[in-house]
C-alpha positions as CSV (number, residue, x, y, z in Angstrom):
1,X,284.6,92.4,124.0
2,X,280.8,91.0,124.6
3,X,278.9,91.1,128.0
4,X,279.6,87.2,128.2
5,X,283.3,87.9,128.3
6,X,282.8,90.7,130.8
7,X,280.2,88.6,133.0
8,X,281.5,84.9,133.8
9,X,278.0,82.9,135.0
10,X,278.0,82.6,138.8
11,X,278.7,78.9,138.2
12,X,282.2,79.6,137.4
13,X,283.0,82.5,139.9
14,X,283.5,79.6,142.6
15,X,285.4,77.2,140.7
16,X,289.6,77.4,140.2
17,X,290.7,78.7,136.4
18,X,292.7,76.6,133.8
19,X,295.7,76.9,135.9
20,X,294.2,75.6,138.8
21,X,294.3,79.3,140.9
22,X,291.2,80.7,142.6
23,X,289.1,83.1,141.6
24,X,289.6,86.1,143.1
25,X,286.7,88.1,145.2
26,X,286.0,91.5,145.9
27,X,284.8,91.9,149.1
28,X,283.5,94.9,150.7
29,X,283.5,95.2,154.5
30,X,280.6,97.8,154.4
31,X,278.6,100.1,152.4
32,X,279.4,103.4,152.6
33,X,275.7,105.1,152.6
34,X,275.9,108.3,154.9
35,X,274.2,108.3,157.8
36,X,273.1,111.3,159.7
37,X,273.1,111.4,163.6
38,X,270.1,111.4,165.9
39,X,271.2,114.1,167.5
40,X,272.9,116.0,165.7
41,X,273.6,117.4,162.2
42,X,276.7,115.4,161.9
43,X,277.4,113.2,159.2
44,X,279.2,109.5,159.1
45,X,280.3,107.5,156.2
46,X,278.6,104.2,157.4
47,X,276.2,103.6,159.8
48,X,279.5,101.7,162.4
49,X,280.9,105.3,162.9
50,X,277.3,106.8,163.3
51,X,277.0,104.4,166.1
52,X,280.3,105.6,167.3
53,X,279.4,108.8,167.0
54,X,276.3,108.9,169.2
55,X,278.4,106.9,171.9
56,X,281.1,109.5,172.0
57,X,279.5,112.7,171.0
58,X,276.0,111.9,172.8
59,X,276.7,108.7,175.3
60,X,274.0,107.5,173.1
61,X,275.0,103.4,173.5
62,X,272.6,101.9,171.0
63,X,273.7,98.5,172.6
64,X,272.8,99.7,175.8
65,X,269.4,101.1,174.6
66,X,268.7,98.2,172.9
67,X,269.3,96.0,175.9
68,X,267.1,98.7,178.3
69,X,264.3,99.1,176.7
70,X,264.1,95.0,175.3
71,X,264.0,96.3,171.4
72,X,262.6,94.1,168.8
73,X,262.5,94.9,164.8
74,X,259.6,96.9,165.6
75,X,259.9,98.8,168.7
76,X,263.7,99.7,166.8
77,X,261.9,101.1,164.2
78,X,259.4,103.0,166.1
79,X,262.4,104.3,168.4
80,X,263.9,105.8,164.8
81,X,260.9,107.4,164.2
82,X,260.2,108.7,167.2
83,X,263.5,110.8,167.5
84,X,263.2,111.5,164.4
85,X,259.8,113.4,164.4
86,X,260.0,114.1,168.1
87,X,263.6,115.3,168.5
88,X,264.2,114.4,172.5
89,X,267.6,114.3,173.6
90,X,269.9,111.4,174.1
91,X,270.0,112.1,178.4
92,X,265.8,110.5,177.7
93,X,267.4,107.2,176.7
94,X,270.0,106.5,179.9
95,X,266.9,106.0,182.3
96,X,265.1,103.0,183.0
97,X,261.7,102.9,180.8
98,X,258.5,103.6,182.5
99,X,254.9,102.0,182.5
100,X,254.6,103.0,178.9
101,X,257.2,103.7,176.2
102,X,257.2,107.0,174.4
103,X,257.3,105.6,171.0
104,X,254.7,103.0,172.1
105,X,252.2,103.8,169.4
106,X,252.2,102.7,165.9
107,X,252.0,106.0,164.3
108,X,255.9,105.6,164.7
109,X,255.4,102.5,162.4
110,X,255.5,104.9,159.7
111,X,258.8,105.1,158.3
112,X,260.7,108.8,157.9
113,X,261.5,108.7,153.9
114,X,265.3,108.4,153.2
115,X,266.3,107.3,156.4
116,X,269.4,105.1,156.3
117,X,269.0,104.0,160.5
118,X,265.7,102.0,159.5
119,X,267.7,100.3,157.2
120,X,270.4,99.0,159.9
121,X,269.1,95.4,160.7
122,X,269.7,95.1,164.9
123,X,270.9,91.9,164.5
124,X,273.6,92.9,163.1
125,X,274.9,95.0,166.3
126,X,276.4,92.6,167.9
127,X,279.0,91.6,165.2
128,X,279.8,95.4,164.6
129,X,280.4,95.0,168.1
130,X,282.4,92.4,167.8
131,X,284.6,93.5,165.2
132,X,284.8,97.0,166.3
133,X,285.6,96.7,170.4
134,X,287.6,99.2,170.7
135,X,287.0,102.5,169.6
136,X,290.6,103.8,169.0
137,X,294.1,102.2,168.1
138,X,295.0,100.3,165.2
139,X,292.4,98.2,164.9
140,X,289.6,101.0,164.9
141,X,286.2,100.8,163.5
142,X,285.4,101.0,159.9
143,X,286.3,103.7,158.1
144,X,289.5,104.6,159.9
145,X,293.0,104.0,158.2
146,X,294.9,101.1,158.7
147,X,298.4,100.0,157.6
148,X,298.3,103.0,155.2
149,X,294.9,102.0,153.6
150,X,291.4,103.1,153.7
151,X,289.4,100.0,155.6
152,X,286.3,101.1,154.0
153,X,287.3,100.5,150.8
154,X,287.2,96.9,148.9
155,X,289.7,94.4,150.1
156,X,291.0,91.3,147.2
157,X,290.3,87.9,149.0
158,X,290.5,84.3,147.3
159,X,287.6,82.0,147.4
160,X,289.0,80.0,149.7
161,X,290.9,83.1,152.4
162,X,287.4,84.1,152.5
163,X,285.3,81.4,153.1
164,X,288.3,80.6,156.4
165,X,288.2,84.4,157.3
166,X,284.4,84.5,157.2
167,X,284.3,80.7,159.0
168,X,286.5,82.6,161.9
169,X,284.4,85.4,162.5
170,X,281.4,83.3,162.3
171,X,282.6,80.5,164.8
172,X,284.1,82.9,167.4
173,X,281.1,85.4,166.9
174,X,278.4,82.1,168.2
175,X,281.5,81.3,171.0
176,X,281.1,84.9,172.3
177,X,277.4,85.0,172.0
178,X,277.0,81.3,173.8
179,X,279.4,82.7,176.7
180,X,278.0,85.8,177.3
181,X,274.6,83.8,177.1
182,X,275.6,81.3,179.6
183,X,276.6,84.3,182.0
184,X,273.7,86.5,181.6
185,X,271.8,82.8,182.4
186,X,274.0,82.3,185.7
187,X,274.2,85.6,186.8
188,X,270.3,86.1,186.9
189,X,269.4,82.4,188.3
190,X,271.9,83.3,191.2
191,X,270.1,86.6,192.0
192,X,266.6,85.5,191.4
193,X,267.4,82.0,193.5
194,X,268.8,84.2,196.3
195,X,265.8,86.4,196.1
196,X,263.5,83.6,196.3
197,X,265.3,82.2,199.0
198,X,265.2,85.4,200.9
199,X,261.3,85.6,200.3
200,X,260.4,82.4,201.6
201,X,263.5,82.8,204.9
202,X,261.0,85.6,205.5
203,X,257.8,84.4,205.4
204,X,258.7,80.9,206.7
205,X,261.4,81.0,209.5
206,X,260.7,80.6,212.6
207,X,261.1,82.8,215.7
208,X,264.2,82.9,217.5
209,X,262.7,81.3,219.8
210,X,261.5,78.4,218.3
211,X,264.6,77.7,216.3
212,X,266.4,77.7,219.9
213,X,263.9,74.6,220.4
214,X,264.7,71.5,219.8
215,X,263.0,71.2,216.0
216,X,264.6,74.7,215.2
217,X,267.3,73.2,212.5
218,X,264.7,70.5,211.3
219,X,262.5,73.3,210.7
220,X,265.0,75.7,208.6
221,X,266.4,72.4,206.4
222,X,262.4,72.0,205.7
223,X,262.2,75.4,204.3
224,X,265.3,75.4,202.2
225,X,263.8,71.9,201.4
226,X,261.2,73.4,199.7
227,X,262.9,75.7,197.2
228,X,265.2,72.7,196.2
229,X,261.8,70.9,194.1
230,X,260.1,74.2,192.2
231,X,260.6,75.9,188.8
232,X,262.7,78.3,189.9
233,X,265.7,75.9,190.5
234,X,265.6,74.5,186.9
235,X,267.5,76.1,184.7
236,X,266.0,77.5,181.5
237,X,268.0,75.5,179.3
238,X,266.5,72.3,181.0
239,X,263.1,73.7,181.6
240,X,263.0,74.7,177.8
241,X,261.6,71.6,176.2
242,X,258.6,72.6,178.1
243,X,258.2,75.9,176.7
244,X,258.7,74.5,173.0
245,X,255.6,72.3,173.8
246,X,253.5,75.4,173.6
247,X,255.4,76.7,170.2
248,X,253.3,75.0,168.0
249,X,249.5,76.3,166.6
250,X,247.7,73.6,167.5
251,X,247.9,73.5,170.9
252,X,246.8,77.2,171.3
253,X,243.8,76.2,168.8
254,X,243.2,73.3,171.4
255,X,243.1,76.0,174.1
256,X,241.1,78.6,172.2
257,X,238.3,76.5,171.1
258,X,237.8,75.5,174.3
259,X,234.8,77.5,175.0
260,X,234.2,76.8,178.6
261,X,238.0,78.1,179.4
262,X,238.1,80.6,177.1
263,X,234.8,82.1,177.5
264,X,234.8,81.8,181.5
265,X,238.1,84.6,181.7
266,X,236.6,86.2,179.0
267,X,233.7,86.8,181.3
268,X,235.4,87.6,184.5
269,X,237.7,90.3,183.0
270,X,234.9,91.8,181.3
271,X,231.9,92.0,183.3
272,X,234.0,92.9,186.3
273,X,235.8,96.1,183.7
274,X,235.6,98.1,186.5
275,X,238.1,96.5,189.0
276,X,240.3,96.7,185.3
277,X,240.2,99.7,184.2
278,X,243.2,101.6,184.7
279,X,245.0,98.9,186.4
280,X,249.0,97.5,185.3
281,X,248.0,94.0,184.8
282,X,250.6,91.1,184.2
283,X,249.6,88.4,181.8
284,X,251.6,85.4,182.7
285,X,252.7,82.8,180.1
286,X,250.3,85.0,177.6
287,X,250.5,82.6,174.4
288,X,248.3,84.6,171.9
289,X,247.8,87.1,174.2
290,X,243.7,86.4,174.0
291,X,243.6,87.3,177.7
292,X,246.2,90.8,177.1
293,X,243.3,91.6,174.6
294,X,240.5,91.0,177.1
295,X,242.1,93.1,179.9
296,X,242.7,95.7,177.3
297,X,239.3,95.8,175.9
298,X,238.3,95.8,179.9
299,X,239.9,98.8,180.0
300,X,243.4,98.5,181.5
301,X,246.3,100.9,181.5
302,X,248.8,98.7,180.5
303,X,249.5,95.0,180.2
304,X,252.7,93.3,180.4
305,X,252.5,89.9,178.6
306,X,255.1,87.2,179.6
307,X,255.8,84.1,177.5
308,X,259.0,82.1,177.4
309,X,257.5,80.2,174.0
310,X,258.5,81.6,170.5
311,X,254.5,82.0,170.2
312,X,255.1,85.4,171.6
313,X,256.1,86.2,167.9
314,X,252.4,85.4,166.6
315,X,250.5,87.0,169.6
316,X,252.9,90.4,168.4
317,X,251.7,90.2,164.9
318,X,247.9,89.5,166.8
319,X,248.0,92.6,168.5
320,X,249.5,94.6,165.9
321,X,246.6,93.6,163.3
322,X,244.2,94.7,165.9
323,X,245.3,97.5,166.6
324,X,245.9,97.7,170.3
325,X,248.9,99.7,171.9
326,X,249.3,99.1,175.4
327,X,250.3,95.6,175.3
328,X,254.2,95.1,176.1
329,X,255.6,91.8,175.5
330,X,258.2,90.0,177.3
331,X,260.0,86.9,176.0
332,X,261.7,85.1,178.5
333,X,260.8,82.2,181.8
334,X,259.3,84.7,184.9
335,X,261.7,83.8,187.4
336,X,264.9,84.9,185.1
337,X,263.3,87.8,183.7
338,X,263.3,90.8,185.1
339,X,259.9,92.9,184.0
340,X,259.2,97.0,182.7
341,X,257.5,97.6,185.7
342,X,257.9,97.5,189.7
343,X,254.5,96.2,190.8
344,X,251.4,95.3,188.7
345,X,247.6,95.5,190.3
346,X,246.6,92.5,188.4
347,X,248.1,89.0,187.8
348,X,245.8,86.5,185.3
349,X,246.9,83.8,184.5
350,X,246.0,80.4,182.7
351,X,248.4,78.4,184.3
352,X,246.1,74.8,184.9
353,X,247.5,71.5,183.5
354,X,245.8,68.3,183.7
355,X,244.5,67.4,188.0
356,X,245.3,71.0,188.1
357,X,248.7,70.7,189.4
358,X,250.9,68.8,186.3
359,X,253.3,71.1,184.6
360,X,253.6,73.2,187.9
361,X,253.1,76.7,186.3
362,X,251.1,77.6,189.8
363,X,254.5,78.0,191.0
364,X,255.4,80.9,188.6
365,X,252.2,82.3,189.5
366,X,253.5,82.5,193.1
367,X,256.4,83.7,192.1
368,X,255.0,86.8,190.4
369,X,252.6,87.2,193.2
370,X,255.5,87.2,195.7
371,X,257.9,89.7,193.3
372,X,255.6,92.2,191.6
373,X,252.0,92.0,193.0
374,X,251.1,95.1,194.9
375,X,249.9,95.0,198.1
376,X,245.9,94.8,198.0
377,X,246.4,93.7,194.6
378,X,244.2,90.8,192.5
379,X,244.8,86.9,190.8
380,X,242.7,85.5,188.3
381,X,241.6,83.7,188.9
382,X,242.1,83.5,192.8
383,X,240.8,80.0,194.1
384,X,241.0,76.3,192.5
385,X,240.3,73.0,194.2
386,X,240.8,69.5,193.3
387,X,238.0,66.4,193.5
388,X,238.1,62.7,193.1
389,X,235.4,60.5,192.5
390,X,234.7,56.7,191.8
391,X,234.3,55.3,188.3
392,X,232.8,52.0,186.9
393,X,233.4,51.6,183.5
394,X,233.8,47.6,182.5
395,X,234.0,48.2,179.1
396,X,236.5,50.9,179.0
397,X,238.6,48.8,181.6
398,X,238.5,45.9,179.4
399,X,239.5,47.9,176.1
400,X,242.2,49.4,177.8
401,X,243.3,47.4,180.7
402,X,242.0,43.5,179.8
403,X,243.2,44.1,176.1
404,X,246.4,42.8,177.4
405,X,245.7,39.2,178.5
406,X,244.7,38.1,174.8
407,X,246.6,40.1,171.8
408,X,246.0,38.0,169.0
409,X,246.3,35.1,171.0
410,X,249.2,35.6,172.8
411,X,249.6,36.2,176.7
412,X,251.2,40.0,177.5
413,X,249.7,40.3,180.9
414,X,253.4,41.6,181.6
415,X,252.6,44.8,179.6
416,X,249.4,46.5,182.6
417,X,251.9,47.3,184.8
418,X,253.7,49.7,182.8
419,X,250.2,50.9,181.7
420,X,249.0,50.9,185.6
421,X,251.9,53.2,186.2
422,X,250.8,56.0,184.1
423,X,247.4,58.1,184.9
424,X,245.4,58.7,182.1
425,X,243.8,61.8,180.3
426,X,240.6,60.8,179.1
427,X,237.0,62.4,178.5
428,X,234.6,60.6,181.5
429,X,231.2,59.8,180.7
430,X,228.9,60.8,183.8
431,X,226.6,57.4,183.6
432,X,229.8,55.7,185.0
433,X,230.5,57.6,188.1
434,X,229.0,55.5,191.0
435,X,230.1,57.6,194.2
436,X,229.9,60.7,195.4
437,X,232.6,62.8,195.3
438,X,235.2,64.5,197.7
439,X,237.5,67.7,197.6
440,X,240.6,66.3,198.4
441,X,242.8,69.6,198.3
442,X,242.0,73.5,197.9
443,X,244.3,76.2,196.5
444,X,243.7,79.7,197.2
445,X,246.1,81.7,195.1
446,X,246.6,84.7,197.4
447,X,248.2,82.4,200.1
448,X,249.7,79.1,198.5
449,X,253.3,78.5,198.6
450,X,255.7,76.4,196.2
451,X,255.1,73.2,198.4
452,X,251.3,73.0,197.6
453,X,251.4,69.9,195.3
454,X,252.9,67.6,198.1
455,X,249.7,67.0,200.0
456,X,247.8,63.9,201.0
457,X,243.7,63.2,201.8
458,X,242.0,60.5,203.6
459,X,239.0,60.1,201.5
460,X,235.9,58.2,202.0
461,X,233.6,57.7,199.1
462,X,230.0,56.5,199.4
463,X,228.8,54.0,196.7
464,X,225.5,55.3,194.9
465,X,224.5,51.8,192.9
466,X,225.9,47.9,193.0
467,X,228.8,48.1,190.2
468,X,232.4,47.6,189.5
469,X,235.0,50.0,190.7
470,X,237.3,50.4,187.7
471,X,239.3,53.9,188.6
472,X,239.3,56.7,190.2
473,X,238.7,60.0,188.8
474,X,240.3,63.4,189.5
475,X,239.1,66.7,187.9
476,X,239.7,71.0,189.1
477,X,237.0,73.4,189.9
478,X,238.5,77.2,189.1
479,X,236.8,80.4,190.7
480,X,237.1,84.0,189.9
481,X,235.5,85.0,193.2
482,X,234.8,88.9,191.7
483,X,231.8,91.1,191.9
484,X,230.4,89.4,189.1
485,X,231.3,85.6,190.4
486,X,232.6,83.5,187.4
487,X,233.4,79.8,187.9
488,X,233.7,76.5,185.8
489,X,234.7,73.0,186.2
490,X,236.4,70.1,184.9
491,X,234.0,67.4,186.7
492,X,232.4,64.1,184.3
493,X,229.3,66.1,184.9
494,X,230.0,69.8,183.1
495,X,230.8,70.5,179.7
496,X,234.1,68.7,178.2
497,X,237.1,71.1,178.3
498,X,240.6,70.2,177.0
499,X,241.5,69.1,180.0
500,X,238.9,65.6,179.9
501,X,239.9,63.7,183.3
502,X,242.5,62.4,185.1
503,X,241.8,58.2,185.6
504,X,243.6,56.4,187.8
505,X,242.8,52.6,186.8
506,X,242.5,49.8,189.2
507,X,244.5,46.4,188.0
508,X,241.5,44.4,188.1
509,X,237.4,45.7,188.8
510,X,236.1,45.5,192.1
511,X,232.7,45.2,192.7
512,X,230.8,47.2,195.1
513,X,227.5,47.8,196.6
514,X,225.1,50.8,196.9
515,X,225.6,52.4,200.5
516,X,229.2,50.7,200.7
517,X,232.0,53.4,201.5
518,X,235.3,53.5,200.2
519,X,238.0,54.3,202.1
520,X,241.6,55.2,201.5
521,X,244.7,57.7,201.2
522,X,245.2,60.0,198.5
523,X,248.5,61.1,198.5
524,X,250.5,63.5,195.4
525,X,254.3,64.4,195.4
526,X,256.3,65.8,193.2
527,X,258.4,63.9,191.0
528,X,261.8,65.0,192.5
529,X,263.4,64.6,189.0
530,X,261.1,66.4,187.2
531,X,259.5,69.5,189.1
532,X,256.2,69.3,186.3
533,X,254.9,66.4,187.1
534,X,253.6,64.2,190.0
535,X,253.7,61.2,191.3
536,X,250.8,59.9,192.5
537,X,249.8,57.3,195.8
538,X,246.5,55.8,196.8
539,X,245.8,53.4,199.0
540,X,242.8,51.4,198.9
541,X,241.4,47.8,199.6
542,X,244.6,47.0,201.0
543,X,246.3,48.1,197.9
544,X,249.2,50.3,197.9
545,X,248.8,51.7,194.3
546,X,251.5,53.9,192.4
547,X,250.7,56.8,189.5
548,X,253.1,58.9,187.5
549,X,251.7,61.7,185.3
550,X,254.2,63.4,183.5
């Protein structure tokens, strides 16, 4: 007989015979390499009863471990390596890890040769789990008899009683998952939303006295008020489109290349390494981790990077290729994860949208100040305010605002308000500002709470030359009040930054005069829909005018 006859081409292995019956396929449920134990010099058959075994013989629950000590592909491998060379004893992995993991460095990266745990892909746990839930009985783990017959040998399925048997497993291994997904999601919001309600009952409620007083219930359904319109009340599922925003390359090549951002925390971590060194610090929303690398390089203990984005992935690989080891990464939103560590020294943080306050990250930054900043303990940077200013720009105004009234001949007048309603980002050119300008709020980070972005200003601007007012222009200032003071801005006047400006256009130019002040409210709010972004009031020349920026 040739090798044709004995091979049929994988074409025809799927398709049904002259007689219109299936091909039959030899499935095997698992290979049957041995596997030695961690602890032990026992031997399994496959590597579902050496997981057995260490659970029963050792209480060695790689599930468990996995879930304690938040083990990736690489800190799994590491883990191998490290009991392999070290030899510690399963009672080391029942505790809570510490500061720093014991297999931490990469020298564990090297594999140990012939070693059939590195080859067990984690992902695969949970379905061994799945199919294996109880340990005794009839329906055992692999390996065990069953009906008379050795499960680990091959089992004769059809094309088609496999593809259903497989399509089972697969649909009610995703249920499971999705279920014990949407508990682990409700279970922790619960906690941490109780938490933060406890935190802010305790820095906020008033005395018994005062809640005796006529205002006292008006004054508790304020602060419970307050934790109804912040982050923390969105669930991750809804807050996630956010996060995905920041998945993506280019916006981290937007961020990085910003020179004044990047170079200004690159200068306050640095040439203030001494308040650093040897400090936990807690790198929230970390992206590629640049700002891990400078508090590393600044000499830091340890540094726990958070990031809910899948561009935690990248800033692994980052700080693998260059070689630094006490960087621990966190995947997950702040306020539903719970972190390695008790208390950090240090929080930094890049957490600034556009006018400073859109995409309302300052209120995880609060948050992590509030759960896991020790007492005498440091933000970076600590202090931000926000400016306005007046702008005449006809041209600009006319391109963007007046390009309306004639589009190719045709009226669409109709079309400014719904470009009125939404503020602008856009890079100011300082020859158009014509007034001075005026803080209208200030942020210190140390003693802020969740309600910060609901504030209002009565400004008063003073008109330096006869022009046109066109807008209104808001930019941030951001200090790291240190030893070695580092600050930069966002203002028309200072170097661009990614950020540009924040315009707020008038409907039609009003002109103005050189000593003429300008008077009116400011007022910003949250959009009660949408926690990250703002809505936005001012009132002017008798002009009640309304801004989203979202």
């Amino acid at each position: 007989m040739s090798d044709e006859d004995d091979c049929p081409p994988l074409c025809e292995m799927d398709t049904a015979d002259s007689n219109g019956e299936d091909e039959e396929w030899e499935v095997a449920e698992e290979q049957n390499d041995p596997v030695k134990c961690l602890f032990c010099d026992s031997i399994s058959p496959t590597m579902t009863v050496a997981i057995r075994h260490a659970k029963q013989q050792h209480d060695f629950d790689l599930a468990g471990v996995r879930r304690r000590y938040h083990l990736d592909e690489y800190s799994y491998i590491k883990m191998i390596n490290y009991i392999r060379r070290e030899k510690p004893s399963a009672e080391q992995f029942k505790v809570a890890p510490g500061s720093s993991l014991p297999w931490a460095h990469d020298q564990y990266l090297k594999p140990v040769e012939n070693e059939t745990w590195l080859m067990f892909d984690l992902d695969e746990l949970d379905e061994i789990l799945l199919n294996n839930g109880s340990s005794t009985g009839g329906n055992g783990p692999l390996g065990e008899k069953e009906n008379g017959a050795d499960i680990g040998e091959t089992m004769t399925l059809t094309t088609d009683q496999y593809r259903k048997l497989q399509g089972i497993i697969n649909d009610l291994t995703a249920q499971l998952r999705e279920k014990e997904n949407l508990l682990q999601h409700a279970a922790s919001s619960m906690e941490k939303m109780k938490q933060s309600f406890r935190n802010v009952m305790e820095e906020s409620a008033p005395s018994k006295e005062a809640v005796k007083g006529a205002g006292g219930d008006k004054k508790l359904q304020q602060i419970k008020k307050k934790l109804e319109h912040c982050v923390s009340s969105v669930s991750v599922d809804d807050d996630q489109g956010y996060f995905n925003t920041y998945s993506h390359f280019g916006i981290h090549h937007d961020m990085l290349s910003d020179e004044v951002r990047t170079s200004s925390y690159r200068d306050a971590i640095l040439r203030n390494a001494d308040i650093i060194k040897d400090k936990i610090v807690l790198d929230l929303g970390c992206g590629t981790a640049i700002l891990s690398m400078f508090a590393s390089k600044a000499g830091a203990k340890e540094i726990i990077s958070v990031d809910q984005s899948d561009i935690i992935y990248q800033a692994m690989d980052i700080v693998r290729n260059n070689s630094i080891d006490n960087i621990r990464f966190v995947k997950g939103r702040l306020e539903d994860t719970e972190l390695p560590v008790e208390k950090v020294d240090i929080i930094v943080s890049e957490w600034m949208g556009y006018f400073l306050l859109f995409e309302g990250m300052m209120d995880s930054v609060i948050y992590a100040r509030k759960q896991y900043l020790r007492e005498g303990g440091l933000i970076l940077p600590n202090r931000c305010n926000i400016s306005i200013v007046g702008y005449g720009d006809l041209d600009r105004h006319n391109e963007f605002i007046g390009f309306w009234k004639n589009v190719y001949g045709f009226d669409m007048s109709c079309m400014k308000k719904e470009v009125l309603r939404e503020a602008t980002v856009e890079e100011c050119k300082p020859d158009h500002v014509i007034t001075n300008a005026n803080i209208i709020a200030n942020f210190d980070l140390m003693e802020v709470d969740v309600d910060c972005p609901n504030f209002s200003y009565d400004f008063e601007l003073n008109v330096k030359r006869d022009s046109h007012l066109t807008a209104l222009v808001g930019y941030f200032d951001t200090f790291f009040e240190l030893p070695e003071h580092i600050e930069f801005s966002t203002s028309p006047y200072t170097r661009p930054t990614h950020w540009k400006q924040t315009i707020f256009y008038l409907e039609e130019p009003v002109p103005v005069r050189e000593g003429q002040s300008i008077c009116g409210k400011f007022i910003c709010r949250r959009d009660p829909k949408d926690v990250r972004s703002l809505f936005i009031t001012i009132e002017v020349f008798n002009m009640i005018l309304k801004y989203t920026l979202d």
